[in-house]
Every structure is written in C-alpha cells, then in structure tokens.
C-alpha positions in Angstrom: 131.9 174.4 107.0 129.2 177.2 108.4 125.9 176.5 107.4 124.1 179.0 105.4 121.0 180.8 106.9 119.2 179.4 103.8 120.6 176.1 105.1 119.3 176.6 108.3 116.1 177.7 107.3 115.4 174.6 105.5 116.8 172.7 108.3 114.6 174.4 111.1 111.9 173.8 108.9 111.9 170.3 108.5 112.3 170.2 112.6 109.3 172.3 112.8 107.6 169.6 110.5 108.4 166.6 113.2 107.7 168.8 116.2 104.1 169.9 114.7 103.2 166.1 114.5 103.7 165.9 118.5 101.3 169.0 119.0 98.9 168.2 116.7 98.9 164.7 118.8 98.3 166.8 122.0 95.8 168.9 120.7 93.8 166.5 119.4 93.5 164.8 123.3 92.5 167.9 124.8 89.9 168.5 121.8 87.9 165.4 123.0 89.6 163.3 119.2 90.5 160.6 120.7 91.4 157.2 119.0 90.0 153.8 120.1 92.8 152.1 121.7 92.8 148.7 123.9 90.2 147.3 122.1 90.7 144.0 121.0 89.9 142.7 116.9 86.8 140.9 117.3 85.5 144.0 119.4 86.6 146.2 116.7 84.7 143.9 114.1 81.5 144.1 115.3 80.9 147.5 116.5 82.6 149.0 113.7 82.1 152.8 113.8 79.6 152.7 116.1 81.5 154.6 118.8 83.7 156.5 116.4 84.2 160.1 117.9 83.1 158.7 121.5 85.2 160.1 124.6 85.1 160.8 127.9 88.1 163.9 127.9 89.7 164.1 131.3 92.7 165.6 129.4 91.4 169.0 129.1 90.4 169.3 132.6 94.1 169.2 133.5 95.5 172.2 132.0 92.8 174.1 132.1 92.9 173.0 135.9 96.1 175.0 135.8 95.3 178.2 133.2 92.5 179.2 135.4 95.8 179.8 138.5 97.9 181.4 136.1 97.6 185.2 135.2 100.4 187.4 135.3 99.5 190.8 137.0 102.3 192.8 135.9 106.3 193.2 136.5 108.9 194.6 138.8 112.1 196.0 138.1 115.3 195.2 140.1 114.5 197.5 143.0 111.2 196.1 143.6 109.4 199.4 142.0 106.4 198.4 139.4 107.7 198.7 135.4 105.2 201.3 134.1 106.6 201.3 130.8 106.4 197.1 130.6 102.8 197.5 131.9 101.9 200.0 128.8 103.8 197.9 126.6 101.7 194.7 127.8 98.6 195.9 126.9 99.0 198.0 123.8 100.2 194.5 122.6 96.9 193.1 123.8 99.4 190.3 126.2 96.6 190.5 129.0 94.1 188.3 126.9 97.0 186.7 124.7 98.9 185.2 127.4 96.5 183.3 128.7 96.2 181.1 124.9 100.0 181.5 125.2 100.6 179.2 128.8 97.7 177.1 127.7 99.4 175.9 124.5 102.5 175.5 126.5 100.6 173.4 128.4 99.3 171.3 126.3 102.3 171.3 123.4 104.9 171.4 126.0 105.7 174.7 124.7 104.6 178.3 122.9 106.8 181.2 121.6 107.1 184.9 122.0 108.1 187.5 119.4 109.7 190.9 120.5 109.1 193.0 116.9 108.5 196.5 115.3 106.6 196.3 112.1 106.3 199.4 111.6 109.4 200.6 113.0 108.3 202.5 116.1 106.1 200.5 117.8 107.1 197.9 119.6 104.8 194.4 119.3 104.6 191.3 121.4 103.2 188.6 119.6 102.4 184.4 121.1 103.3 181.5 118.4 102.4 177.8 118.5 105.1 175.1 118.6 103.7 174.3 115.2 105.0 177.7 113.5 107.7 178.8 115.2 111.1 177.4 116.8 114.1 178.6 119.2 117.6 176.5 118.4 120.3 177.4 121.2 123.7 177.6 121.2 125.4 173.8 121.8 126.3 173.4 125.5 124.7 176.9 126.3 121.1 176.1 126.6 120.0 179.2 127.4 121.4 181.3 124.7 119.4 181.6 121.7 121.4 180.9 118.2 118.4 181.7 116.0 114.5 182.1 116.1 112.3 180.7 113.3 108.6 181.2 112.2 107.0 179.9 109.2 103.0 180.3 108.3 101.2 179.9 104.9 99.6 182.3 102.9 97.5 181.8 99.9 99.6 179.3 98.0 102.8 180.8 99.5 104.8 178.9 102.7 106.3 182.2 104.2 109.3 182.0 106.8 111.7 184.4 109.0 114.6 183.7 110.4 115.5 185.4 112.6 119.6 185.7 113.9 121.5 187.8 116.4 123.0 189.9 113.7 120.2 189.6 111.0 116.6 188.8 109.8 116.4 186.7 106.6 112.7 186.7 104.7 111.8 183.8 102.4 109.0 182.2 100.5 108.0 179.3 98.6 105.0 177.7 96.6 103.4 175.0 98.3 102.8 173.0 94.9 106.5 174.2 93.9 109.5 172.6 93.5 110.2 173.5 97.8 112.9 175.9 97.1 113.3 179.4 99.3 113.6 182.1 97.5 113.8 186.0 98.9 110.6 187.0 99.8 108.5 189.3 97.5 105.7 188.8 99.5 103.6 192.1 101.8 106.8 193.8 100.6 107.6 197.2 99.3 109.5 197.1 96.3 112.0 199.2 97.3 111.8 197.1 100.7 115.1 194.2 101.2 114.1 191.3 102.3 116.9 190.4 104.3 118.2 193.2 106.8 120.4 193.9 109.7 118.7 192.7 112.9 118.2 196.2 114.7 117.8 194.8 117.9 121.3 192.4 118.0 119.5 189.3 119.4 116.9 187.0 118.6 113.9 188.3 119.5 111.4 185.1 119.8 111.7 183.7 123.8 110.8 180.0 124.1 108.0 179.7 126.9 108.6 176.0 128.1 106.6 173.9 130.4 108.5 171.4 132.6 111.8 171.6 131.3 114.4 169.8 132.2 118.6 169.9 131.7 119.1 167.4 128.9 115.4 166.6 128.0 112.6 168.4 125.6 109.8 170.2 127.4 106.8 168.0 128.3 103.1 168.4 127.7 101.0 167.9 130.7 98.4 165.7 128.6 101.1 163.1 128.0 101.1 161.2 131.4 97.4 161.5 131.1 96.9 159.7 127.8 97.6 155.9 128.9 94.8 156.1 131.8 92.6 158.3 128.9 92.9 155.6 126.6 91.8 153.0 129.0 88.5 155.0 130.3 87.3 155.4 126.7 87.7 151.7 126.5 86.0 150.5 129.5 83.0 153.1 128.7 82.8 151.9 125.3 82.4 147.9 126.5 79.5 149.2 129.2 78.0 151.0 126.5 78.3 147.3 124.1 77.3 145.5 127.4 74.2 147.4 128.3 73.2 146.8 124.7 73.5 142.9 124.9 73.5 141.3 128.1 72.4 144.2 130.7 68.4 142.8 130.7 67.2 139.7 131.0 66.8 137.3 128.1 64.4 133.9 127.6 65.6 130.8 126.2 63.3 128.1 124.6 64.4 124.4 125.0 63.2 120.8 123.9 61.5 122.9 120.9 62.5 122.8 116.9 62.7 126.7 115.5 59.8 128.3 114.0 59.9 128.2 110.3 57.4 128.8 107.1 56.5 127.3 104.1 57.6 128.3 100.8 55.4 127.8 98.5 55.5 127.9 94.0 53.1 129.8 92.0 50.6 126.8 91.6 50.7 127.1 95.7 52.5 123.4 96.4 54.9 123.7 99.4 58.4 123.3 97.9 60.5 123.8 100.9 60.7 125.7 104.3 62.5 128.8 105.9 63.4 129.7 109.1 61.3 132.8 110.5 63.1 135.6 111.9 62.5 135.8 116.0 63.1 139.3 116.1 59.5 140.4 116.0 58.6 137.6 118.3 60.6 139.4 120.8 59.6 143.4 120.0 55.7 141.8 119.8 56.0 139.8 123.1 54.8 136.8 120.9 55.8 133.2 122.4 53.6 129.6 122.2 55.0 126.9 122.7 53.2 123.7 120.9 55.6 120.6 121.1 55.4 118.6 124.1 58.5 118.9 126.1 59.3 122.7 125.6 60.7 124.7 128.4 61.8 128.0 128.6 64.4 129.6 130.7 66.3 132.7 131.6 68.9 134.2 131.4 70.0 136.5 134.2 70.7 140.0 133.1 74.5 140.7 133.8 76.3 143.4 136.8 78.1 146.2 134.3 78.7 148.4 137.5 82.3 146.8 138.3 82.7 148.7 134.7 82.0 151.9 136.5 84.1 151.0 139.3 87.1 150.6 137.2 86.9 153.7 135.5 86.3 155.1 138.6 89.8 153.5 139.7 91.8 154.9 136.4 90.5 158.2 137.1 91.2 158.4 140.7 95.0 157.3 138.9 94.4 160.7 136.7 94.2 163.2 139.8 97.1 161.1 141.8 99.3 161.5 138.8 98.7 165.0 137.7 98.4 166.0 141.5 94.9 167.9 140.0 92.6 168.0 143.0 89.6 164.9 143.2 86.6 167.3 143.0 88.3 169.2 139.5 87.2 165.5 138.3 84.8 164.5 139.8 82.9 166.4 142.1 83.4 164.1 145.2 83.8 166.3 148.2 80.9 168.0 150.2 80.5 169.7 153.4 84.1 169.6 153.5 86.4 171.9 156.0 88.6 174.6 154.9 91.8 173.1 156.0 90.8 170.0 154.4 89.5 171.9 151.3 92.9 173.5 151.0 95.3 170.8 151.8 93.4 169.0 148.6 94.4 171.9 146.6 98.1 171.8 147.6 99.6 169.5 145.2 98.2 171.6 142.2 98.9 175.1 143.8 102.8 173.2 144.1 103.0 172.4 141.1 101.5 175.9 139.4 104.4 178.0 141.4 106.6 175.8 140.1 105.0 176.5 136.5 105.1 180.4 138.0 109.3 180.4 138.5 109.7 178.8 134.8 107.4 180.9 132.9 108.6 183.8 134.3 111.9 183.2 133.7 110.7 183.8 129.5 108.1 186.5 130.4 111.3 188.5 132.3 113.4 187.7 129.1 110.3 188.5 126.6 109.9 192.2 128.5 113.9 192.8 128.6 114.0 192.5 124.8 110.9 194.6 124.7 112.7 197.0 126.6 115.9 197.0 124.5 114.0 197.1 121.0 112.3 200.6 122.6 115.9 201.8 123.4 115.8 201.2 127.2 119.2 199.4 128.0 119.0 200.6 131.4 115.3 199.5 132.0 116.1 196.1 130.0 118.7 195.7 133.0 116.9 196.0 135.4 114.4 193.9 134.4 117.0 191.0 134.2 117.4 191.1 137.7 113.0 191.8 137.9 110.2 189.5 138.4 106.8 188.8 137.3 103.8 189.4 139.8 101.3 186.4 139.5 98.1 186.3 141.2 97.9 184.1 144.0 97.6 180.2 142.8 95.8 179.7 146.5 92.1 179.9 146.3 90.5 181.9 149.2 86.8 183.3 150.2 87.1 186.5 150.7 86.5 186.4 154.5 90.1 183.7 154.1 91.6 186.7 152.9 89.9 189.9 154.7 91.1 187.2 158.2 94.7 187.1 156.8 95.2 190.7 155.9 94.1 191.4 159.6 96.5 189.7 161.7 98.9 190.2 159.2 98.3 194.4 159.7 98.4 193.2 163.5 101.8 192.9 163.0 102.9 196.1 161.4 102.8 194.9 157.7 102.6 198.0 155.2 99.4 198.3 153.9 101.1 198.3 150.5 102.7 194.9 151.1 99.2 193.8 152.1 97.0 195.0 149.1 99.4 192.5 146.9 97.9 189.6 148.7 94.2 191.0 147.1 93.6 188.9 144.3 93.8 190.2 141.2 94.9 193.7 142.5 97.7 194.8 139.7 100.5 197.5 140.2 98.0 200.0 138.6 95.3 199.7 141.4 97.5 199.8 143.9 98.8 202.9 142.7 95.3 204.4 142.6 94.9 203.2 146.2 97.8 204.8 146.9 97.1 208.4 145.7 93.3 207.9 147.5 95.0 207.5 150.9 96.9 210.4 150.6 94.4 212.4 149.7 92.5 211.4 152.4 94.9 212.0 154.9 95.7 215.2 153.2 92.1 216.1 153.2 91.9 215.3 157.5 95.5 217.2 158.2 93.9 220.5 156.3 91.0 220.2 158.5 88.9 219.8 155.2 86.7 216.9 156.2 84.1 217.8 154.4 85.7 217.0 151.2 85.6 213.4 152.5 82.3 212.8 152.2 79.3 214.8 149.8 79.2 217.5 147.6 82.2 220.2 147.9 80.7 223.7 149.4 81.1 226.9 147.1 84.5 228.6 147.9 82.7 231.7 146.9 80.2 231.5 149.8 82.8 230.7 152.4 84.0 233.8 151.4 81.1 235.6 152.3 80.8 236.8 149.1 78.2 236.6 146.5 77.5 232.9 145.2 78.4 232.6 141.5 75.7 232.3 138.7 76.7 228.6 138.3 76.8 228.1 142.2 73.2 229.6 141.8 
C-alpha cells in the first residue's frame, strides 16, 4: 500500500530526529564541549568537576583547515562560457557569504541542504539548511534521484514542516505540547491561501550537499576520525594538569617523629584529651622543628610530567597523519622552510579539498540547474547539467609563485584569458572587466588616440580650432 505524504512526513520526521542527535554530537566537538573520556573512576572521584568544560579542540582546526580552500567563484555553462544569469541569481540570494556556513556544516555534520524556492512567486531564492532541519530521501536503487525533500523548524509553540514531492508541496503544523498530530498548516498563511499545492517546478527542489560520500554508506563528518585521538589529548592534559598540582615540586617527609597534636581542654581548663593539628599551615608558613631525638626528614623528589607532553605531542602528530591537515595548521612546527618543501606539506590537504571540489559541485551544478528551471530557463538549466563550478585555487601561492607561473606559462602561447583564471580569487565578472579594458586599450592605440591612455581627455572643441566651451573654460 502507498504511503501517504502525511505518512511520510511523520516518517521523515522521526529520521530527522535520529540524524539531529549525530550533528548535535559533531557540533558540540568542534565548539570546544567535549566530555571527559578515558578517565578512570578513582580519577573521576577526586577531581570531580574540577576540569569540567576543559579542552584542548583540535577538531575545529580540521575543517576550518579546509573552508578557508573552498570558495566557489562562479559557474560555466556547457560550452565553457560564464552563466551570467547563475552569477546574478547567486548573489541576489546572498550564496557568496552563505555557502561558506553551508560546506562548513557539511563538514562538520557530514552534510547540509539547499533549497531552490519562490516565495513570492517571482523571485527565485536559494536558501542553506542544516542536517538537523531538513532531509533528502531518494528513490530505492537510484541514489541520485530525489523522491522527496523535507524541512521542519519551530515557531512559537508551533513545529512547522514542508514536504516537498516531485508533483506537490504539502504544508503542515503541530503544537509542541500537543497531542503530535499534523494538521494543514494555518500558519504565515493567507486565508484564501491552500496549504498544499501543485509543485510548480515538477521536482524536489532541496539538493543534498554531502561530504565524503560513498556507494552504500551515509556521508561522513570529518570530526569523526578525529574524536578518538581528541578524547585522548583532553585526557592526558587533564592528568598533567592533576600532576603538576600534586607531585610536580618537591615534598619533605618527617620520620622517627610522633604527629603534632594539641590539648583539649574543659571549661575549668583540665586537659581532657588531644587532637591532631592540621600540617597545612606548617607547610604555607615554612614552620618545621623537630624535638624528639631520632627525627629525620627526607625528600621527596619532584616528579618528570614532560613525557605527558610528549604523548600528546604523539596523538596529535596521529591527528595531522590521519586527516592529511598539514603539521604547522597544528602546531606551528616548521621554520625557514623551502617552497618546495612548504608545498609538498600542503599536498595531502590540497588532495583531499579537490576531491571535496568534484563532490560539492556535483550539488552546486544541480542546486543552479533547478534555479534555472524554476526561472523558466530549460535551455540554460541544460546546459548547466553538462557545466561546472569555478573554485579558487586550493594551492596556496605568494604572489611572485604565481606572477613566475603566469610568465612561462604566457611563454608558451597561453591566452591571457586562460591565464587570469589562475589569479586567485579573480571571478568570471573581473575577468570580464579585464576583458573590455584591453580592448579599449588597444582600440585606443589602433585610432592613434594615445592620449586617452594616460591623463585627462583634451577638449574636442579645441582640437577643432574652435572656441573652447564655457565648461572647457
């Protein structure tokens, strides 16, 4: 039997539910909240609290290690020409600032969303969602074709929810303190306005942005590999923290010597017993006698907490092998080091952030195709299908690296359009700019009007011989 969109959405929802507990686990290591683990019971009993919200986060430095290499510069359409329309359509949407908390919490969660929408019904919108409020479900044995898009978010004391299917949208809400049923929303609504309506665009609009996906297993967040080896740092810092307090400076002992103790006396002032006194303000005072015969005192060495320091040093080295994030991202190693060197460091995470390049823009080519359809473009959403995305270059380079590299590579005929893409951060709109500059350079030397190169334009009117204008005056 077919199951019922309000079937599915209570389905979808629930699987939202369990997926939000993974993020919120993922999000909380690259915040720096990081429980105590490894820790054994009789540690935990008598530090207590003591180093509750204590962590050294290496887990944030790994995405954000790859953010900082991600930006998207703008797209091209099957015959290689820049999408003007897509570029427009980008940043009337504001996707030039939002994709960047977009990759990051794909990143991090293992995955974001994208929502193709008109809310008004003539401009298009592009909108980023968390893993916790929205979902993709695909079509069984086609895992690239989307069955249906969910999003849920509260409001007030309302849950509120769209579903959104190839043919339809269906619009629901519920009281959180309710009894959990759906019931059409009411909500932001017109009253004349349905809640549920033909999907105008005639496929689900929200694009699944993955990180490391694989054939038959969920995406991955880049934290998780990380949190083993962040567990154990945290540990290891906290027990040379409890060492240092202890046993990291030397301590006396007295032997062949009974404790000091004092008289306790009644109110008539007769000694009716004896208490021990307390030695801790012999040791803040520097106090010490010694009066029996036969008393010694002795020393305890203070003990070596560096191997501590070596060990995290270890686990941390185990961080940058495992994540392939370059050793000074972590720790700052690396001085008067060569270029070559510099750059065969970096290699592993420049791999690794094309590779992050191919399957993010795999969504971003499929996010701009249904923006594309939604503003009645078939032809445009086509081509963009068969598009790509222009990234800036993952490579870090000095700008003499590059200036070097743009040389010999002119030496060999390259067009100087082919090399102003290599300029970091140069986007189809500059180069277009460039572009028109050139020729109206050159358009300015074959007219034999040189002069327009360079300073203020002479009056036409004096050229002439004529008499100069009042404003030329």
């Amino acid at each position: 039997m077919a199951e019922t969109p309000l079937e599915m959405t209570s389905r979808l929802r629930r699987k939202l539910e369990t997926r939000k507990i993974k993020a919120r686990k993922w999000s909380d290591y690259y915040e720096g909240n990081h429980p105590l683990k490894f820790a054994s019971p009789e540690f935990r009993a008598q530090a207590g609290s003591l180093f509750d919200g204590f962590s050294d986060n290496w887990s944030a430095v790994i995405p954000d290690a790859m953010i900082e290499r991600m930006n998207p510069l703008g797209f091209r359409l099957e015959d290689g020409t820049p999408d003007k329309a897509a570029a427009r359509a980008w940043k009337n949407s504001e996707c030039d600032v939002e994709i960047g908390h977009a990759l990051l919490e794909s990143l991090i969660s293992g995955r974001s969303h994208a929502l193709v929408w008109k809310p008004d019904g003539t401009n298009t919108e592009i909108t980023f969602e968390s893993d916790s409020q929205a979902i993709v479900e695909y079509v069984p044995g086609r895992r690239n074709v989307r069955r249906a898009g969910f999003k849920c978010w509260r409001d007030g004391d309302l849950e509120i929810s769209t579903l959104f299917l190839p043919d339809m949208v269906y619009r629901w809400q519920r009281k959180i303190s309710g009894d959990g049923q759906w019931t059409e929303r009411t909500a932001g609504l017109r009253r004349s306005e349905s809640a549920h309506f033909p999907n105008p665009i005639g496929l689900v609009p929200l694009v699944e942005l993955q990180n490391r996906g694989r054939l038959n297993m969920a995406p991955v967040s880049e934290i998780k590999k990380v949190v083993p080896l962040q567990n154990g740092v945290n540990t290891l810092w906290v027990l040379t923290f409890a060492a240092a307090d202890s046993v990291a400076l030397p301590a006396r002992a007295v032997t062949g010597m009974d404790r000091p103790v004092r008289e306790i006396l009644d109110e008539l002032g007769e000694v009716i017993g004896e208490e021990d006194l307390p030695i801790g303000r012999f040791r803040s005072d520097r106090l010490l006698w010694l009066e029996k015969p036969g008393a010694a005192i002795g020393e305890f060495s203070a003990a070596d907490i560096t191997q501590f320091g070596v060990i995290i040093d270890r686990l941390v080295d185990h961080i940058s092998a495992q994540t392939r994030t370059p050793s000074h991202y972590l720790v700052g190693r690396m001085a008067n080091v060569g270029v070559d060197a510099f750059s065969q460091n970096e290699a592993g995470l420049v791999a690794k952030v094309k590779r992050t390049h191919k399957q993010a823009g795999a969504s971003l080519r499929e996010l701009m195709r249904i923006e594309a359809l939604a503003a009645g473009e078939p032809k445009r959403a086509e081509a963009l299908r068969m598009g790509e995305v222009i990234w800036r270059d993952p490579q870090f380079r000095s700008d003499s690296q590059y200036a070097d590299a743009l040389t010999k590579l002119k030496a060999i005929n390259i067009p100087d359009e082919a090399l102003w893409e290599f300029i970091p951060g140069a986007t189809p709109e500059m180069i277009e700019r460039w572009k028109k500059m050139r020729d109206d350079q050159a358009a300015a030397i074959v007219g034999g009007s040189l002069g327009s190169l360079f300073g203020p334009k002479p009056d036409p009117a004096e050229e002439a011989g004529a008499e100069p204008t009042a404003e030329a005056a």
